[in-house]
C-alpha positions as semicolon CSV with decimal commas, in nm:
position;residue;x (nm);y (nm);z (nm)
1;X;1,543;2,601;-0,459
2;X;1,334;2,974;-0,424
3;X;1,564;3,045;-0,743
4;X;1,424;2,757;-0,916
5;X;1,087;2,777;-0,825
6;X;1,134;3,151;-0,962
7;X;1,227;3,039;-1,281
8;X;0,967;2,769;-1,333
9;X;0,718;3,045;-1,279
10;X;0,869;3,222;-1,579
11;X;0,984;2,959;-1,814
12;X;0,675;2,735;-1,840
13;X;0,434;3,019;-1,919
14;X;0,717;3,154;-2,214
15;X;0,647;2,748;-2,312
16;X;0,301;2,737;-2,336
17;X;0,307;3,066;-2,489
18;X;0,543;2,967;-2,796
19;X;0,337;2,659;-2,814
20;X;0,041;2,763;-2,849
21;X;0,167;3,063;-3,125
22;X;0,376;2,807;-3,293
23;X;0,019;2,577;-3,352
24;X;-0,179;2,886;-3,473
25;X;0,071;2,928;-3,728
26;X;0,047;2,554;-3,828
27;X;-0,329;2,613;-3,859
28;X;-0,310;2,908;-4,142
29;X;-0,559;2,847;-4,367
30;X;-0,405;2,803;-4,710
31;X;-0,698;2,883;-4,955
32;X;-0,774;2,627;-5,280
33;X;-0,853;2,648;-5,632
34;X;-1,134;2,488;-5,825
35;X;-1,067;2,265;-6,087
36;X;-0,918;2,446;-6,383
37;X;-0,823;2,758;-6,203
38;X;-0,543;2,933;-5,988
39;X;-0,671;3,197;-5,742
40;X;-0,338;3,314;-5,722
41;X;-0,316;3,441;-6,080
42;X;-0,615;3,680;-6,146
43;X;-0,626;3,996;-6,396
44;X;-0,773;4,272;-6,215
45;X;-0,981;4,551;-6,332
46;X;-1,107;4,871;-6,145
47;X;-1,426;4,999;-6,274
48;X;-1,602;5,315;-6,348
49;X;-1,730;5,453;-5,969
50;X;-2,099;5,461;-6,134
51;X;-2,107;5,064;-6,085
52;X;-1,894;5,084;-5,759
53;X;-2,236;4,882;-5,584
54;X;-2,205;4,615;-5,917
55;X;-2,429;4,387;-5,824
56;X;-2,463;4,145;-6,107
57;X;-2,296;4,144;-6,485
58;X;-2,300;3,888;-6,799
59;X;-2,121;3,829;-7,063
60;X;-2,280;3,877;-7,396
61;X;-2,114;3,655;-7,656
62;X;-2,306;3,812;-7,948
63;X;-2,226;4,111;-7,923
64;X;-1,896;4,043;-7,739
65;X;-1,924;4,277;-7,441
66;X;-2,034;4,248;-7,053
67;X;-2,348;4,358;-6,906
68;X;-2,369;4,472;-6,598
69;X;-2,618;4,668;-6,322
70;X;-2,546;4,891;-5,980
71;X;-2,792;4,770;-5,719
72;X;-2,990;5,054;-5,675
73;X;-2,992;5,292;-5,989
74;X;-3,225;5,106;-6,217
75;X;-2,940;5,123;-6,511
76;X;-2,753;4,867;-6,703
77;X;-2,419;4,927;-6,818
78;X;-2,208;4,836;-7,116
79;X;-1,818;4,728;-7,080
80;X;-1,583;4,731;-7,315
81;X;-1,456;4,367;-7,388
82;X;-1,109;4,452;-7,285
83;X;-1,109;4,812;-7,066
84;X;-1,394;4,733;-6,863
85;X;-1,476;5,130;-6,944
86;X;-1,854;5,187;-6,999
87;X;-1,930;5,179;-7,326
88;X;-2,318;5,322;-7,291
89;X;-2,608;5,252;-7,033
90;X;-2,942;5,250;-7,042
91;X;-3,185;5,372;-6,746
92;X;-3,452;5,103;-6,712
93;X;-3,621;5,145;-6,456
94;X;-3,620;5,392;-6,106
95;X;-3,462;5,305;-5,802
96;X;-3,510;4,963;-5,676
97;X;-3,270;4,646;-5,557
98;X;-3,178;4,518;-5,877
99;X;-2,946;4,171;-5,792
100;X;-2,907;3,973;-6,125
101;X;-2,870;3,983;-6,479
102;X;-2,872;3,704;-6,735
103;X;-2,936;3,692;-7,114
104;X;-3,132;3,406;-7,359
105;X;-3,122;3,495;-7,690
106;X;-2,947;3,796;-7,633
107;X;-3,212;3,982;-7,433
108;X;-3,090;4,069;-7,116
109;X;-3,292;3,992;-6,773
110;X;-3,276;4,174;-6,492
111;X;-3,402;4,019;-6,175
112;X;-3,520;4,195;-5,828
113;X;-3,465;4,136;-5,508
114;X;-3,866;4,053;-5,428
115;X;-3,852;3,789;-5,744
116;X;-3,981;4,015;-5,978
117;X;-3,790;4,028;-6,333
118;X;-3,770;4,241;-6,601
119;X;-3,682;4,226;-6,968
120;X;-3,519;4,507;-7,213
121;X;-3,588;4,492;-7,589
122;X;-3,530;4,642;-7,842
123;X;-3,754;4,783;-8,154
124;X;-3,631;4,768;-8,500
125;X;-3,498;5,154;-8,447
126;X;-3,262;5,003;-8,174
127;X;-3,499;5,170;-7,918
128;X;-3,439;5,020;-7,603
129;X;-3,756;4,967;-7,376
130;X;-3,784;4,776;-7,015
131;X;-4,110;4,508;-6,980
132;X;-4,155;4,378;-6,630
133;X;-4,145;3,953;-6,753
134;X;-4,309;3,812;-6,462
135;X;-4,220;3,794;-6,051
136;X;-4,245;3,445;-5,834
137;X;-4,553;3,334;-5,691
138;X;-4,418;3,303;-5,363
139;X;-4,594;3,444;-5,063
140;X;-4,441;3,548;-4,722
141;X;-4,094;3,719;-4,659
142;X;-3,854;3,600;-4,972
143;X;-3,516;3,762;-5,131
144;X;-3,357;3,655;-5,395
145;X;-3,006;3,792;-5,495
146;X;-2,886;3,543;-5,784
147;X;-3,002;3,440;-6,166
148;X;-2,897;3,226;-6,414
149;X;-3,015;3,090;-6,756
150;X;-2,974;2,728;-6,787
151;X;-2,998;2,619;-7,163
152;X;-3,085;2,255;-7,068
153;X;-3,400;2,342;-6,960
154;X;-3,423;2,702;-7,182
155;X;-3,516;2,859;-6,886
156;X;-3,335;3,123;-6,607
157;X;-3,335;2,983;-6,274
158;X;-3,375;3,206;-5,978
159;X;-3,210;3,112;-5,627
160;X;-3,361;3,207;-5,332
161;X;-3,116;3,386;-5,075
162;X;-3,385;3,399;-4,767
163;X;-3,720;3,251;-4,848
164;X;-3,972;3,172;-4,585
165;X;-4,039;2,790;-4,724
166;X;-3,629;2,674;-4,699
167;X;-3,666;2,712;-4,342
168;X;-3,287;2,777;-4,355
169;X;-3,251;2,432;-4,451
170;X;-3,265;2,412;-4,794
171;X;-3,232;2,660;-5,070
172;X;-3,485;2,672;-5,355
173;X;-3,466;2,726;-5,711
174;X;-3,738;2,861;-5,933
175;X;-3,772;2,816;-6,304
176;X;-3,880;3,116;-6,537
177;X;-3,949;3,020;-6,890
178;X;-3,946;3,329;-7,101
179;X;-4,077;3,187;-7,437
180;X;-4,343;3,013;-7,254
181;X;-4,484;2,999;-6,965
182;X;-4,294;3,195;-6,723
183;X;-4,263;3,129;-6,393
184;X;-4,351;2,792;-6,222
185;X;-4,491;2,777;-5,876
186;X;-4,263;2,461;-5,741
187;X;-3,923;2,476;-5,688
188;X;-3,785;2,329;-5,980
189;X;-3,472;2,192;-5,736
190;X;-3,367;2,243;-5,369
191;X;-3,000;2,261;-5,260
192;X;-2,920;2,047;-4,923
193;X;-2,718;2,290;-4,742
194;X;-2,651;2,054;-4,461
195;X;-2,420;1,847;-4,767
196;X;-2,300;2,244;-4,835
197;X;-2,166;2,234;-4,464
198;X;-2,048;1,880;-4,510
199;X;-1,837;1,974;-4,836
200;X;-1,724;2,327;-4,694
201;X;-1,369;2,311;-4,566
202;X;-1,410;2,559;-4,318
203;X;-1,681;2,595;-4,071
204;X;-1,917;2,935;-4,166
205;X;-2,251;3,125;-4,182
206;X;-2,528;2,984;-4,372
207;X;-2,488;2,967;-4,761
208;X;-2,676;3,265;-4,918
209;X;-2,647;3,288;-5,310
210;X;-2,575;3,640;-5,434
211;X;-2,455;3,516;-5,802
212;X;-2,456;3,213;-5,982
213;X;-2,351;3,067;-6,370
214;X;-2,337;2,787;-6,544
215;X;-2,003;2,674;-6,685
216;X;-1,993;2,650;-7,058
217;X;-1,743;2,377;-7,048
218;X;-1,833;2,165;-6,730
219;X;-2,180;2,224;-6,725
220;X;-2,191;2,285;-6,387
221;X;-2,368;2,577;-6,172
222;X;-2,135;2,795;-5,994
223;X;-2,296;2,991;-5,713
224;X;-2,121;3,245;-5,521
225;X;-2,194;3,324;-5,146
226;X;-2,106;3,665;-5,064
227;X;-2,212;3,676;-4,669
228;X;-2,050;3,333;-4,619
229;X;-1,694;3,422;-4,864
230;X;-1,799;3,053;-5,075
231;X;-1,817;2,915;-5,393
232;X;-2,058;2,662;-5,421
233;X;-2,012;2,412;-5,746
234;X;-2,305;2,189;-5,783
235;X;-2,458;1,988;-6,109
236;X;-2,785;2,147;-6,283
237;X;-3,057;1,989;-6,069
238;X;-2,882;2,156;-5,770
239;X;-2,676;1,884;-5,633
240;X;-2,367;1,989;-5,409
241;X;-2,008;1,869;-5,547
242;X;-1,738;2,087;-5,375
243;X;-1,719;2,419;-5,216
244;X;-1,435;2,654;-5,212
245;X;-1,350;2,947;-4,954
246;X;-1,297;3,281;-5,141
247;X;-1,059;3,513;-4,939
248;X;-1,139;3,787;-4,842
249;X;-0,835;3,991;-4,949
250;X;-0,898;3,858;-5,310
251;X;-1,264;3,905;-5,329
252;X;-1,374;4,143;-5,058
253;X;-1,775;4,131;-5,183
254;X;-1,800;3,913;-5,458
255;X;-2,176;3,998;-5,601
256;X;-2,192;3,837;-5,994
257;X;-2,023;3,565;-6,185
258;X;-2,027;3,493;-6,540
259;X;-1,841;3,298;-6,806
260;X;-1,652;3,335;-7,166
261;X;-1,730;3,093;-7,385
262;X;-1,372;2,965;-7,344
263;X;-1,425;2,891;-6,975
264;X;-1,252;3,205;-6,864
265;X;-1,449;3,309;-6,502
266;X;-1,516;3,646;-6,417
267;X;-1,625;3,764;-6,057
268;X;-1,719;4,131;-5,967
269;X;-1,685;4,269;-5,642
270;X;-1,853;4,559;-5,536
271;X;-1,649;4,851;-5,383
272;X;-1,606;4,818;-5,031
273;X;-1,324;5,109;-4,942
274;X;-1,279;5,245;-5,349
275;X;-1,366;5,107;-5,681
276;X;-1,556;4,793;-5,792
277;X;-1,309;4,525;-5,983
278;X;-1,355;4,233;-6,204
279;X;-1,125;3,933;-6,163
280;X;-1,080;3,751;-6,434
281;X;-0,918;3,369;-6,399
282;X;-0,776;3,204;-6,728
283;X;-0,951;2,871;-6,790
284;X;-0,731;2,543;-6,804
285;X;-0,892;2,252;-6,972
């Protein structure tokens, strides 16, 4: 009986143990796709270490050629269509948190992390010169991280990361219309980010957009999260339609997004241990 008792001691614990290891293996998390890509096929590309902190890039389809920033230098760079290798730059401004860049008409914006954005043209030399555009009239505590230029309304729509009138609730969006009258006072959308939660297939922190574009194809915003490792698809006035968790392993910062005119998706990640990279993921109609 004392040699039973004995064993009970040790064979129910060994039990519980393989039980319990045998259900955290059940639970992996097996990380999705959206709709008209495969996560597990991306292109890679390591970039030059003077955008290691990329914070933001764009495609330019008329000139057919990226655009991209590092967060704090105050230049833009230039990437070759198919190396990624810088092709020139252009120093802009001095050092600052620069988030965001989109283009309309193929004048690229470059957007701040206080709401302020700036504008580089051009002269008929080819002289490049930076023109601060306009900056939210927002008061309090704000941060903004993420910009994108929606045609349907011809105007770039800024997304607040932190701003003191979400309340952590919401997140608002802010239209800037750059042939007209620039920036508008009222949020021109809000996302719910309790319907975020709701749609999120794993529990996390709070949504924070650090990049954002709008599909060519589906017409649909894609906002990245960096601090909370989602992708948020929603339609143009800001309406939640599915979230996606972005692995770590695969995108260790993710900081901009931005689109081909074939649907192809890019995402930058800034350098965490070495080089930045830019995954690219082949669209599938």
């Amino acid at each position: 009986m004392q040699r039973l008792n004995f064993l009970g001691k040790i064979v129910l614990p060994l039990i519980f143990i393989t039980a319990v290891l045998n259900c955290c293996k059940a639970k992996k998390y097996i990380y999705k796709s959206p709709p008209h890509y495969d996560f597990s096929k991306s292109f890679e590309d390591k970039l030059d270490l003077r955008i290691k902190e990329i914070s933001g890039i764009v495609w330019d389809s008329r000139k057919d050629e990226f655009i991209t920033h590092n967060d704090e230098s105050g230049k833009i760079f230039y990437l070759d269509k198919e190396s990624k290798l810088i092709k020139r730059e252009f120093h802009f401004a001095g050092k600052g948190d620069y988030e965001d860049i989109a283009i309309v008409n193929g004048v690229p914006y470059i957007l701040k992390s206080d709401g302020e954005i700036t504008k580089i043209i051009a002269d008929s030399t080819g002289k490049q010169f930076a023109v601060e555009a306009g900056k939210i009239p927002l008061s309090g505590a704000n941060d903004f991280e993420s910009m994108y230029y929606d045609s349907s309304r011809s105007a770039l729509i800024v997304l607040c990361k932190n701003c003191k009138i979400d309340d952590k609730k919401t997140i608002s969006a802010f239209a800037f219309y750059p042939d007209s009258i620039g920036f508008v006072d009222k949020p021109v959308f809000t996302i719910d980010l309790a319907k975020v939660a709701e749609l999120s297939p794993r529990a996390t922190t709070r949504l924070e957009p650090s990049a954002a574009a709008v599909h060519p194809k589906l017409h649909k915003v894609f906002i990245v999260s960096s601090g909370s490792n989602q992708l948020l698809i929603a339609d143009l006035d800001g309406n939640p339609e599915a979230v996606f968790m972005l692995a770590k392993k695969l995108f260790p910062q993710p900081e901009g997004i931005t689109f081909k005119n074939n649907g192809d998706m890019y995402i930058s990640n800034e350098g965490v241990s070495g080089k930045g990279t830019l995954l690219r993921f082949i669209y599938t109609p």
